[in-house]
MARSEMI-208864 format. One line per field, with one value per residue (C-alpha): x, y negated, z; residue in three letters. Coordinates in steps of 0.1 Angstrom, whole numbers, plus 2048, in hexadecimal, padded with zeros to 3 digits. Layout:
<nodes>
c1 = c(X / ...)
c2 = c(Y / ...)
c3 = c(Z / ...)
senu = c(ALA / ...)
</nodes>
This chain:
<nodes>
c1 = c(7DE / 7F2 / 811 / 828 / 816 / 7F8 / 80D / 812 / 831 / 83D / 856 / 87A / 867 / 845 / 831 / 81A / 828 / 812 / 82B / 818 / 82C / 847 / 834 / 849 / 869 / 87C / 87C / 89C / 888 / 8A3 / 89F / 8B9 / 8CC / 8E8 / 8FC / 900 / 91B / 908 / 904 / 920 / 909 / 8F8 / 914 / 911 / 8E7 / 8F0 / 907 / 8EC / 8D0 / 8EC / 8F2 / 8CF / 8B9 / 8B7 / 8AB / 893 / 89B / 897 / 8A3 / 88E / 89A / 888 / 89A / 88D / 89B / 892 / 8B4 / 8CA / 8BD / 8D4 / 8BA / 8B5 / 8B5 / 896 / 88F / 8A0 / 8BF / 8BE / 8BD / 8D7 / 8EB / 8E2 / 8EB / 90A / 916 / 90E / 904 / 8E2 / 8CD / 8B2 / 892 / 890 / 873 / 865 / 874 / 85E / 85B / 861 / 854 / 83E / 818 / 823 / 834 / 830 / 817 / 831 / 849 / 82F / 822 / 848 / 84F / 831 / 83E / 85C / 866 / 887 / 898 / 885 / 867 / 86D / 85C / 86B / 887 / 8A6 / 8BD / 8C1 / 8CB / 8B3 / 8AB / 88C / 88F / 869 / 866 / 859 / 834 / 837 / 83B / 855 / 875 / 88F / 896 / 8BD / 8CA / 8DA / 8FE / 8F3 / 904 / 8F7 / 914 / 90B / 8E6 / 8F1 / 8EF / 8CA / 8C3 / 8C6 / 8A9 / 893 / 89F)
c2 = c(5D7 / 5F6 / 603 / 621 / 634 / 63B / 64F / 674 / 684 / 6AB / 6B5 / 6C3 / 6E6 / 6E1 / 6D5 / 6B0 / 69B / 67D / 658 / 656 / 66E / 656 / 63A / 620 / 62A / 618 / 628 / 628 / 634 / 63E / 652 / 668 / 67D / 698 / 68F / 668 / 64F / 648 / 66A / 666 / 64B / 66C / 664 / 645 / 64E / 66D / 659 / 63B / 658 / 667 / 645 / 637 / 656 / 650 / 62C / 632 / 634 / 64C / 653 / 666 / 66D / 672 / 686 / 676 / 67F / 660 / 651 / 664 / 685 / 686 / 69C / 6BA / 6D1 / 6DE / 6D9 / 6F7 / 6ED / 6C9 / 6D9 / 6EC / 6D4 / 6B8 / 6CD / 6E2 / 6BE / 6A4 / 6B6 / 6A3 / 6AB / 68B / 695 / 69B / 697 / 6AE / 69E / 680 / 662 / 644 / 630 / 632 / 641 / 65C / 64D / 658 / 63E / 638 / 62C / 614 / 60A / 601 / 5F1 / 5DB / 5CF / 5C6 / 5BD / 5BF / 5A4 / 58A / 59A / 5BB / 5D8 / 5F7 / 609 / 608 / 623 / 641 / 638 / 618 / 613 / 5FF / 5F8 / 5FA / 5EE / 5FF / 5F3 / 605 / 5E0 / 5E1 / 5C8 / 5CA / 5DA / 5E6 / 5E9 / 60D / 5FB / 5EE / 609 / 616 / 607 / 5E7 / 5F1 / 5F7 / 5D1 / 5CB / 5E8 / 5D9 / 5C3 / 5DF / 5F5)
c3 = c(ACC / ABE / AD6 / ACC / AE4 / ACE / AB4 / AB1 / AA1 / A99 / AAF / A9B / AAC / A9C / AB9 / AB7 / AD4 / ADC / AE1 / B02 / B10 / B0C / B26 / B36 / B24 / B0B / AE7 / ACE / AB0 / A92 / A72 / A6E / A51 / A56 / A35 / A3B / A3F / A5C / A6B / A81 / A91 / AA8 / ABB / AC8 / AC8 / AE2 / AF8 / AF9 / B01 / B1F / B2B / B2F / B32 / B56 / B53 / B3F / B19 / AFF / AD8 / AC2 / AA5 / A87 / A65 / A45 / A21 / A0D / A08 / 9F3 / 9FD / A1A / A32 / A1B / A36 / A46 / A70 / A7C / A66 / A6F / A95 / A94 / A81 / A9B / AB8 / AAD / A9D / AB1 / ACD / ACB / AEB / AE7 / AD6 / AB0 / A9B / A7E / A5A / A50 / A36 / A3F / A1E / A08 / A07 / A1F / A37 / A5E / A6C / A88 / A6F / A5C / A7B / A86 / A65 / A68 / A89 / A7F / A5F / A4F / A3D / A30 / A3B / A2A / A38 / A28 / A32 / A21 / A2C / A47 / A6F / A6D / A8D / AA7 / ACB / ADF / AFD / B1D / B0F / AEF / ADC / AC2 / AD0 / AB2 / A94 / A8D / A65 / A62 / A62 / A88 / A9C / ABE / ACE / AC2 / AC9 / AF4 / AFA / AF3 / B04 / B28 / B1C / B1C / B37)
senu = c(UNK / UNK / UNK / UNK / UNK / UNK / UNK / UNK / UNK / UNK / UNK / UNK / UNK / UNK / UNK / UNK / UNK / UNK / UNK / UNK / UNK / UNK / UNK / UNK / UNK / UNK / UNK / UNK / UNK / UNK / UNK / UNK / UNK / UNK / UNK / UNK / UNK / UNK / UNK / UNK / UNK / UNK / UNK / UNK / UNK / UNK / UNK / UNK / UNK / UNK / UNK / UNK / UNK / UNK / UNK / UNK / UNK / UNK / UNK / UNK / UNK / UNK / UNK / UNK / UNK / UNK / UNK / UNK / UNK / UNK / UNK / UNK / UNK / UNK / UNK / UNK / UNK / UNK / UNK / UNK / UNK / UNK / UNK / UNK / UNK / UNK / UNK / UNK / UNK / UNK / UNK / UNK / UNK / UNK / UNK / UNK / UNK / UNK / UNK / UNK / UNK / UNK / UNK / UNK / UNK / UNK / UNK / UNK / UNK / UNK / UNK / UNK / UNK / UNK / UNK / UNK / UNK / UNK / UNK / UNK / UNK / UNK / UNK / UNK / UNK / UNK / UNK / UNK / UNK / UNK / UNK / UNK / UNK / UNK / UNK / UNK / UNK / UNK / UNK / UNK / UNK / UNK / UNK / UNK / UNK / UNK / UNK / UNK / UNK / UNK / UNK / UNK / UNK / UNK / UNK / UNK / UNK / UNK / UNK)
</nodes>
């Protein structure tokens, strides 16, 4: 049986970082894009990562430029946009796909888990979002209109 743990991903600074390091914390997975309507969302992602570090969750954000070429930079510009912006201090991910023939495993793996709408597996815009639990098993998908806000009430579930 597959868990989150058994992915790698390039860290924003270059470096493969195994899931596993991520053990018996909670995951907010999110691709992100600087130029969105829904960039203002890193937000409400950094106060969620403040608020619940400590019990045991985690956002990773992951920078993807498949929907309307909204991530053009490359990592050390979505960095420094991330931090001098949003003031982003939870862990970024190296610019990845999240459809289509090259898409991170993670992300096919997550898709695969849970479905959109009617059983739809791609996804369909920037700041989509899944929830894993402490046991690296996928708990909910969130639509990129679901804000983290809306997002803090499911997280007591996992914590």
């Amino acid at each position: 049986m597959t868990t989150a743990y058994e992915f790698t991903a390039k860290t924003i600074d270059g470096d493969e970082q195994s899931l596993a390091d991520y053990k018996g914390k909670a995951m907010l997975v999110v691709n992100t894009a600087s130029k969105c309507g829904f960039t203002p969302q890193y937000t409400g992602l950094e106060k969620l990562w403040q608020k619940y570090q400590d019990q045991g969750l985690v956002v990773l954000g992951f920078p993807c430029d498949q929907f309307g070429h909204q991530e053009p930079g490359d990592e050390e510009e979505i960095k420094t946009f991330c931090s001098l912006t949003y003031d982003v201090s939870f862990p970024l991910y190296a610019k990845v796909d999240v459809n289509g023939a090259g898409a991170h495993p993670l992300w096919k793996w997550l898709k695969k888990e849970k479905p959109g709408l009617m059983g739809i597996e791609g996804i369909k815009w920037n700041f989509s979002k899944f929830l894993i639990d402490k046991h690296g098993k996928v708990i909910k998908r969130y639509a990129p209109t679901d804000t983290p806000e809306k997002i803090e009430k499911d997280l007591a579930a996992v914590l």
